[in-house]
C-alpha positions as protocol buffer text, in pm:
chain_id: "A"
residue {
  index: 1
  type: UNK
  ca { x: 1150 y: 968 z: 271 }
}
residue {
  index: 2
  type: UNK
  ca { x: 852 y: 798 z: 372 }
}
residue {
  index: 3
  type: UNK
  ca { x: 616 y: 558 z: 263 }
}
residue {
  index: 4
  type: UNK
  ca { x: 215 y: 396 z: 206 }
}
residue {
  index: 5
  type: UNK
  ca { x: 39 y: 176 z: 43 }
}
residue {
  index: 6
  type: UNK
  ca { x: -197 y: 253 z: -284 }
}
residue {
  index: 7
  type: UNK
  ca { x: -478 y: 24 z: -278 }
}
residue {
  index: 8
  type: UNK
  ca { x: -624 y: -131 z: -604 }
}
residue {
  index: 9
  type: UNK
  ca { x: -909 y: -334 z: -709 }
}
residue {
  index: 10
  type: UNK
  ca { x: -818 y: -634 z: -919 }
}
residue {
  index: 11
  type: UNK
  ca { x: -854 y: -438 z: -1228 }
}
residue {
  index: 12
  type: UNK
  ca { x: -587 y: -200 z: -1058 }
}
residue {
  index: 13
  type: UNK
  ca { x: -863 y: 79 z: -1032 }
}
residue {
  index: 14
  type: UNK
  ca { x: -799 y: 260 z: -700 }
}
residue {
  index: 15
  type: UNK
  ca { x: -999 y: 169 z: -384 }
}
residue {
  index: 16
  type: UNK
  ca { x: -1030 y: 367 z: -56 }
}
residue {
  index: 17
  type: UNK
  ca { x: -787 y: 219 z: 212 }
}
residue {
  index: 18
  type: UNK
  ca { x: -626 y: 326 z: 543 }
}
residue {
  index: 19
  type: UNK
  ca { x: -477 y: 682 z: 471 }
}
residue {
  index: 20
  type: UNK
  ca { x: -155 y: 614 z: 657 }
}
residue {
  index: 21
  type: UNK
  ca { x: 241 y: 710 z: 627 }
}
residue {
  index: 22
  type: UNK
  ca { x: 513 y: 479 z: 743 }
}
residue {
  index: 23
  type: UNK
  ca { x: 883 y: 626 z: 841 }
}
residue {
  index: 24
  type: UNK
  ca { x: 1078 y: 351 z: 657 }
}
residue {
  index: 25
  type: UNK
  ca { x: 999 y: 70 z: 371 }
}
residue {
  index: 26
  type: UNK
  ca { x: 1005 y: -226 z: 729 }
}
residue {
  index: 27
  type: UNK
  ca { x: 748 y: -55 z: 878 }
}
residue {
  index: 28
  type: UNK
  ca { x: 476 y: -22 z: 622 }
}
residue {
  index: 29
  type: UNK
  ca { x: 545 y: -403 z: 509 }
}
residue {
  index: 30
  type: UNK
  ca { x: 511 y: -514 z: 884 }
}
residue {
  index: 31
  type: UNK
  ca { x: 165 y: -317 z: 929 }
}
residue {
  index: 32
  type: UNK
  ca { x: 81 y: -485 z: 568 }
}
residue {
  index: 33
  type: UNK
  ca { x: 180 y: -873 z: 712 }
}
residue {
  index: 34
  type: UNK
  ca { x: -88 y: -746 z: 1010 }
}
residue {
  index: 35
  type: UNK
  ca { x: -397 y: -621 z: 806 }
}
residue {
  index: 36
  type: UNK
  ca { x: -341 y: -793 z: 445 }
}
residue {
  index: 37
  type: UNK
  ca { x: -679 y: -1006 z: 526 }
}
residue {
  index: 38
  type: UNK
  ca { x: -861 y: -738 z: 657 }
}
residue {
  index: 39
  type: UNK
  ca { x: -767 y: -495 z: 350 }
}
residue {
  index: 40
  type: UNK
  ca { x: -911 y: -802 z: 140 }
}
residue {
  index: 41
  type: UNK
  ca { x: -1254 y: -856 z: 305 }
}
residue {
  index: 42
  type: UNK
  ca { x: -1251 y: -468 z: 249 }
}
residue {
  index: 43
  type: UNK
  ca { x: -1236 y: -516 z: -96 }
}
residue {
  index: 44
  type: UNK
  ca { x: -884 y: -448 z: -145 }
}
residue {
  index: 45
  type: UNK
  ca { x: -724 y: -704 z: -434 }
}
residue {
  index: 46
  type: UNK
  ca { x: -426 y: -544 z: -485 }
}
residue {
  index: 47
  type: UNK
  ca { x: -165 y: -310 z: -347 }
}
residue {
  index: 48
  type: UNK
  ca { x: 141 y: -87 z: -446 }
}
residue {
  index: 49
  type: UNK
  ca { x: 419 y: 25 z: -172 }
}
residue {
  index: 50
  type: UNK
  ca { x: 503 y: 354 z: -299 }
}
residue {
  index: 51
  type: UNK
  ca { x: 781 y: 611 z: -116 }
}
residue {
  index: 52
  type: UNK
  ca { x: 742 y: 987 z: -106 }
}
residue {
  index: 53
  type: UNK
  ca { x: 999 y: 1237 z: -124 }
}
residue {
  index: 54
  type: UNK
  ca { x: 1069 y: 1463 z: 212 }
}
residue {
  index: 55
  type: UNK
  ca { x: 815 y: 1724 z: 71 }
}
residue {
  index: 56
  type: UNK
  ca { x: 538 y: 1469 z: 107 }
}
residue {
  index: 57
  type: UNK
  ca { x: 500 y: 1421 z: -330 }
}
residue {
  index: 58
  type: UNK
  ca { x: 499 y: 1071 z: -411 }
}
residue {
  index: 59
  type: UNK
  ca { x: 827 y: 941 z: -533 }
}
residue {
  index: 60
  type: UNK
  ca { x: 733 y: 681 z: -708 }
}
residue {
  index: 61
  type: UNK
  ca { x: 647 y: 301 z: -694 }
}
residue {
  index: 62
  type: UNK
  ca { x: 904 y: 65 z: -466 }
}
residue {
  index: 63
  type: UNK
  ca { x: 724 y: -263 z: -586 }
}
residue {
  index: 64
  type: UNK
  ca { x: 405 y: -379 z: -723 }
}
residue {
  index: 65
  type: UNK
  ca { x: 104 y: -416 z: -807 }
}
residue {
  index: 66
  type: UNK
  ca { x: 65 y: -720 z: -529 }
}
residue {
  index: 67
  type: UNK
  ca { x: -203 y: -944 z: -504 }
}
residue {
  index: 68
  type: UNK
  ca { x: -401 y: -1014 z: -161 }
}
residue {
  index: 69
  type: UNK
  ca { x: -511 y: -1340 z: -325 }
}
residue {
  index: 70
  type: UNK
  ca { x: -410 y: -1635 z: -185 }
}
């Protein structure tokens, strides 16, 4: 299983965001405590964690949508 993040406008509309895979759930939310403000002043308002099975199809979603709001 892996995981990434989906990346949603505040409308929940997709948005183009770093394209990358994370081996386990701590990883991906310690790269997201890192960039959360740069993801915003990209234009990110929102994001989903979501896992992925071990074929690489999405799994589902672990938690959100999350606001980058403060």
């Amino acid at each position: 299983m892996s995981f990434r993040w989906r990346y949603e406008d505040e409308s929940g509309a997709p948005v183009t965001g770093p394209d990358l895979v994370f081996a386990d759930q701590d990883a991906a939310e310690a790269w997201f405590g890192d960039a959360w403000p740069a993801l915003l002043d990209a234009g990110v308002d929102q994001v989903v964690l979501l896992d992925s099975d071990d074929e690489g199809g999405e799994g589902g979603e672990v938690y959100g949508p999350m606001s980058l709001r403060p």
